[in-house]
N, C-alpha and C positions, 0 to 999 in steps of 0.2 A: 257697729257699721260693717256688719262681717259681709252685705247682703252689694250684689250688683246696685240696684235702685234702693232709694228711700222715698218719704213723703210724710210729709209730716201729718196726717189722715189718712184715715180708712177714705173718705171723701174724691181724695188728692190720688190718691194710690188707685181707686178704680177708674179715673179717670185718664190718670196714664197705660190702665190696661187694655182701656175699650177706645179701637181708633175712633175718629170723629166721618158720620157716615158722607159728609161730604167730601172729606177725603177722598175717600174709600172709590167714591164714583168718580171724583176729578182724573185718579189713577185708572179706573179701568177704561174713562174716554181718550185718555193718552196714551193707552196699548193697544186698544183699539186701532187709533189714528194709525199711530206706528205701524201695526197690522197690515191697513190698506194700502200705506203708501208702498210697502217692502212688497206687496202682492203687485200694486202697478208696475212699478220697477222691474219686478220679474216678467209681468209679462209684455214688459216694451223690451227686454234684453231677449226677450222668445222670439218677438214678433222680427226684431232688429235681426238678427241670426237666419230665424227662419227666409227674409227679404235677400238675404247676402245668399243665401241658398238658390234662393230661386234665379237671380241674377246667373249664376254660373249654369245654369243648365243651359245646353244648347236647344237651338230652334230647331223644330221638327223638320221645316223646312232644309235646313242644311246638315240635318242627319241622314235626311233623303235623296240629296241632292248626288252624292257621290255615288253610292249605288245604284240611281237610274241614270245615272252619267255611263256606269261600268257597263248597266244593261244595255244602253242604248248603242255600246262601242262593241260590244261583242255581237249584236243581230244587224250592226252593219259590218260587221267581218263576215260573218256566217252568210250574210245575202252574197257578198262578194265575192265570198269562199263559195259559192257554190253556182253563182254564172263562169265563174274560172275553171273551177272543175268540167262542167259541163261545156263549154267550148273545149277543153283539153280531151275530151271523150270523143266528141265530136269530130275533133281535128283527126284521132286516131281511127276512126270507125271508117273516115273518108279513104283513111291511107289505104289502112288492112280491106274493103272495099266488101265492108260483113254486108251481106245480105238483110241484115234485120237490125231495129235499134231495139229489139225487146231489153238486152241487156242496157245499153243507155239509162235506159228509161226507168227499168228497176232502181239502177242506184241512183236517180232523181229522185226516183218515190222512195227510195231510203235515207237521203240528204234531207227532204224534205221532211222525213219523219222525225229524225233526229233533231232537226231544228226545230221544232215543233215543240219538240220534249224537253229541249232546251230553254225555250220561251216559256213554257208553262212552271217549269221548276225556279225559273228565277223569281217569277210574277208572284208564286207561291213563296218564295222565301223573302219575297218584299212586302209579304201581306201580314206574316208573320213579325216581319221588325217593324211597321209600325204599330201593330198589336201593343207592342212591346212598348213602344213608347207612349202609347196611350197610357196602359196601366201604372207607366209610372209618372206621368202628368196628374192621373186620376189621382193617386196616393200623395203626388203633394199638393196638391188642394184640398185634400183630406188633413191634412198634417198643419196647413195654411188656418184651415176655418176652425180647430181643435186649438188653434195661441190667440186666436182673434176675440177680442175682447166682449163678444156675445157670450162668450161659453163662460166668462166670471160674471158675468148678469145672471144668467141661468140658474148658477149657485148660491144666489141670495143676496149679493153686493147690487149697489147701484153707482150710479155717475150726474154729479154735479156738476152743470154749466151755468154761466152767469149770461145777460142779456144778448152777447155777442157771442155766446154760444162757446168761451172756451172753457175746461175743466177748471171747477174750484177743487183745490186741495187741501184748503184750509178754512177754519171759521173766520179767522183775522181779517180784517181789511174788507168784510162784510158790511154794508150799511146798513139802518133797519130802514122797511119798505122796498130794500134792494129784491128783483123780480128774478129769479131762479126759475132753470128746469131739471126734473130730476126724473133720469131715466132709468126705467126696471126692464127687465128681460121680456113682458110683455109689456111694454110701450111705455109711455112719456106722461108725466104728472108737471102741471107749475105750479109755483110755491113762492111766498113772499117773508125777504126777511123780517121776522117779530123786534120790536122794537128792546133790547132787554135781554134777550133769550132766555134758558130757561130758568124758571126761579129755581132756587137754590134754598135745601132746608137748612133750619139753623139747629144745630143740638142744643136741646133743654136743660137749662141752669138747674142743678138739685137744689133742693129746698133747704136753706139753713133751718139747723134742727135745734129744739130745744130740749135737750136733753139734761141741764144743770150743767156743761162741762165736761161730761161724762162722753168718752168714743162711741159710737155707737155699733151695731154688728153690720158686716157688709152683707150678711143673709138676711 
């Protein structure tokens, strides 16, 4: 009895060496199983994540709002800054009692330049920041439809709903004739439960042998 196992046949002894193939299947549909739900899970903790993500981003709206607040305060200083200006020119031009308003009038048309240029550089750097927040709108809708549960369709899994239409996760508590649908990545199949499910092989008895008593060889 020097050995791990005994058996008292050759018979006995390859039976305990070779598992039983229904085994064999019962195990691989329970790692399976196990497989998909540890895959849903992960990507309802993706999707969950990704939602809390999106939540914290601000509205473009009110990312906007303060800078055409700023813009809108600086070209009504500038309008005002420059009828102020311009009556103070004016008021001076009266006193000194100058023959001509050419000068005036140049630094009108150089207030006016200025604010011009002023206007266009902010409008330009307001065009640029919502660029900016497009692209990255774009990239999280991109990041959004990559956890969304189309993309684990697409790679060969499907989805189980029962009549009312919520996720089966399991065979249990299946009735047979119960009416199922079952969606693939291109589109929808229904399906009815089989009364029974699948048949199940049975491993085949070895033949008692007639050998006189005698072992016989397992080759």
């Amino acid at each position: 009895f020097a050995s791990d196992r005994r058996a008292p046949t050759p018979t006995a002894a390859a039976e305990m060496a070779v598992p039983v193939r229904a085994d064999l299947i019962a195990d691989l549909r329970d790692r399976a199983t196990r497989l998909m739900r540890a895959e849903t899970r992960l990507v309802e903790s993706a999707r969950t994540g990704l939602a809390g993500l999106a939540r914290g981003l601000p509205k473009l709206g009110d990312l906007v709002a303060l800078p055409r607040q700023r813009f809108d305060n600086a070209a009504d200083r500038l309008r005002g800054a420059l009828s102020r200006v311009t009556t103070v020119k004016r008021g001076e031009l009266h006193k000194a009692g100058a023959p001509s308003l050419a000068p005036i009038r140049r630094q009108i048309a150089e207030a006016r330049k200025r604010n011009a240029e002023m206007a266009t550089r902010a409008k330009q750097a307001e065009t640029r920041h919502l660029g900016d927040l497009g692209r990255r709108l774009d990239g999280a809708g991109k990041l959004l439809e990559s956890y969304s549960y189309q993309g684990v369709l697409k790679r060969g899994y499907a989805v189980v709903r029962d009549a009312q239409g919520r996720p089966v996760r399991a065979a249990a508590g299946q009735a047979a004739g119960a009416a199922l649908e079952i969606e693939f990545a291109d589109g929808r199949l229904g399906a009815v439960v089989a009364p029974g499910g699948a048949p199940k092989s049975q491993p085949k008895k070895p033949a008692p042998k007639k050998d006189g008593g005698k072992q016989g060889s397992l080759l």
